[in-house]
Each structure stands twice: as C-alpha cells, then as structure tokens.
N, C-alpha and C positions, 0 to 999 in steps of 0.2 A: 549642614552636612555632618558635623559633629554628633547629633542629636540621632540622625540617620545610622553612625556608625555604633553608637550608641547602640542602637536597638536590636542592631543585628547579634550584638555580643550580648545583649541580655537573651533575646528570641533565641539565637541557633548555638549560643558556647554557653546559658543557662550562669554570665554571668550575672551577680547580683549587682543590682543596679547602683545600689551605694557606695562599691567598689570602683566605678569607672570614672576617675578623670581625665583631662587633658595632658595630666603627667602621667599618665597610666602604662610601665611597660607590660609587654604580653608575659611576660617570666612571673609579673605580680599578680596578670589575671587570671594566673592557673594556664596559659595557652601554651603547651608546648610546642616542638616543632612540626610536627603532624597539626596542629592544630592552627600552627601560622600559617601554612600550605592551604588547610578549609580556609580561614580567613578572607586569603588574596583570591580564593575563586568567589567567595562569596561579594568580595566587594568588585569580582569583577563585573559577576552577574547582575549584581542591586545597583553599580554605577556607569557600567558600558564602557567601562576603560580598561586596559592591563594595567595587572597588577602584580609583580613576579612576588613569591613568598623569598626570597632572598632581600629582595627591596622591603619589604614588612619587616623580616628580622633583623635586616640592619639598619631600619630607622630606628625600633624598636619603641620608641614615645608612639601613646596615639595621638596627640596633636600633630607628631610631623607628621604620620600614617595619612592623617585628614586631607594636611596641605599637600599631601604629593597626592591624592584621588582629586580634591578639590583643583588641583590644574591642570590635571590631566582631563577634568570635566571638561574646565574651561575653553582647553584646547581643541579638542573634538571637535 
C-alpha cells in the first residue's frame, strides 16, 4: 500500500521519489492545502474508500495517511 501511495505522489504531485518516506509530512513534499484536498480524492479514486482532506492534513505523516486507507481497505 505504501508503495501504491508512493506512486501516486511521484505520478500525479511530480514528487521526486527520493523525497518520500514513511515520515514524510505533505508541508515537506511541497503539498499544500489545495493539494491535500487532490490528494484524498486521488487516494479515494486509486483505493475505493473515503478519504476527507481534513483527515490527510491532520494526520499529516504518510505512514499514518497509509494506515488510515490501509483499514479503511480492510474494512470495506
């Protein structure tokens, strides 16, 4: 999932891939707020779950970004 989310911020926010870890906040990958809002519809599109861009900016790590799509998969 990680690796998923991964791609998408390389593919659709052109970030550089050596930038992104699992401590990764959006304020470090260049994502502003406009851009957390694309974000959560992209991850809602690529994962079939909701995703509010408030819950994005206030998790703000992409690891816990992961873990809250990753249960929400689960759940579905």
């Amino acid at each position: 999932m990680y690796e998923k989310v991964k791609s998408l911020l390389t593919d659709v926010f052109k970030v550089p891939e050596d930038q992104i870890t699992p401590e990764s906040t959006l304020e470090m990958l260049g994502l502003d707020s406009l851009a957390a809002v694309e974000f959560a519809l992209a991850l809602e599109k690529d994962f079939g779950v909701e995703v509010s861009d408030d819950e994005v900016v206030e998790l703000e790590r992409l690891d816990k970004i992961v873990d809250l799509v990753e249960s929400r998969v689960r759940a579905a």
